[in-house]
C-alpha positions in Angstrom: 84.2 88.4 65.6 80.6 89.9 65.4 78.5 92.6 66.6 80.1 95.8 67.7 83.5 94.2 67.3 83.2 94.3 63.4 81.8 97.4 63.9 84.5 99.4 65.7 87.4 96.9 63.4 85.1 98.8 59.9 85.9 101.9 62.0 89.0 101.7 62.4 90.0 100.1 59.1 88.2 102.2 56.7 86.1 99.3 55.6 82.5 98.3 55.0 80.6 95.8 56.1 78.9 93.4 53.6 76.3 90.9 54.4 77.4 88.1 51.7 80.7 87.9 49.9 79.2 87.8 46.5 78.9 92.3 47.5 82.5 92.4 48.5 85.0 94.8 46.4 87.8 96.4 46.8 86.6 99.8 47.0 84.9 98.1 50.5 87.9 97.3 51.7 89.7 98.5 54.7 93.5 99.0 55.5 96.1 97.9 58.7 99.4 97.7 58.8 99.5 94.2 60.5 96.7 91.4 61.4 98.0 88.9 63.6 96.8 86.1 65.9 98.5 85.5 69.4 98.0 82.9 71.5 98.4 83.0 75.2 99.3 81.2 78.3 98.4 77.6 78.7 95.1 77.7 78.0 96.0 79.0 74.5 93.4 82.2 75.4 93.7 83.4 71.4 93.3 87.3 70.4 93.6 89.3 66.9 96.0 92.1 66.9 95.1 95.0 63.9 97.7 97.4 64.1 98.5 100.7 62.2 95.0 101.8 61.9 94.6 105.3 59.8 91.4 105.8 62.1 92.1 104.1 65.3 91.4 105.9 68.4 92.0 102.9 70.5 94.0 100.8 72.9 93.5 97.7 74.3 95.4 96.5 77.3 95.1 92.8 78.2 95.9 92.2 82.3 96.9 88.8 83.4 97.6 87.3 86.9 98.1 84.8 89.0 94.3 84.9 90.6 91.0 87.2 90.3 92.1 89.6 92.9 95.6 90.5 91.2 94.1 91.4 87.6 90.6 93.0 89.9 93.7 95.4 91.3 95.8 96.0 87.7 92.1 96.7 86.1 92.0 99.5 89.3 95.0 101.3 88.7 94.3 101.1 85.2 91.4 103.4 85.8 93.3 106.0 88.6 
């Protein structure tokens, strides 16, 4: 996880970001509810679930199918 992932997970969490570990404390710590890892499918695609954010404004829906044009029409009535 990097970039504006860690950014918006910070957000979300309450946290800071540190550069080295030596500057980590717990006052730069943020809070969930549940970190998990979930692997799917047969290619074992892997995400990280945070839940029960106090600052999360956020959802994330993961579409699967059976080819490109199936999840190209979920991702379309997503968005209508």
């Amino acid at each position: 996880v990097g970039g504006v992932e860690i950014e918006l997970i910070a957000i979300a969490t309450g946290g800071r970001i540190v550069p080295r570990f030596e500057e980590l404390t717990a006052a730069k710590l943020g809070k969930a509810g549940r970190v998990r890892e979930v692997c799917f499918g047969t290619t074992k695609d892997k995400m990280v679930f945070i839940e029960n954010c106090a600052n999360s404004k956020a959802v994330t829906i993961f579409v699967r199918g059976g080819n490109k044009i199936i999840v190209e029409e979920a991702k379309r009535s997503i968005h209508d």
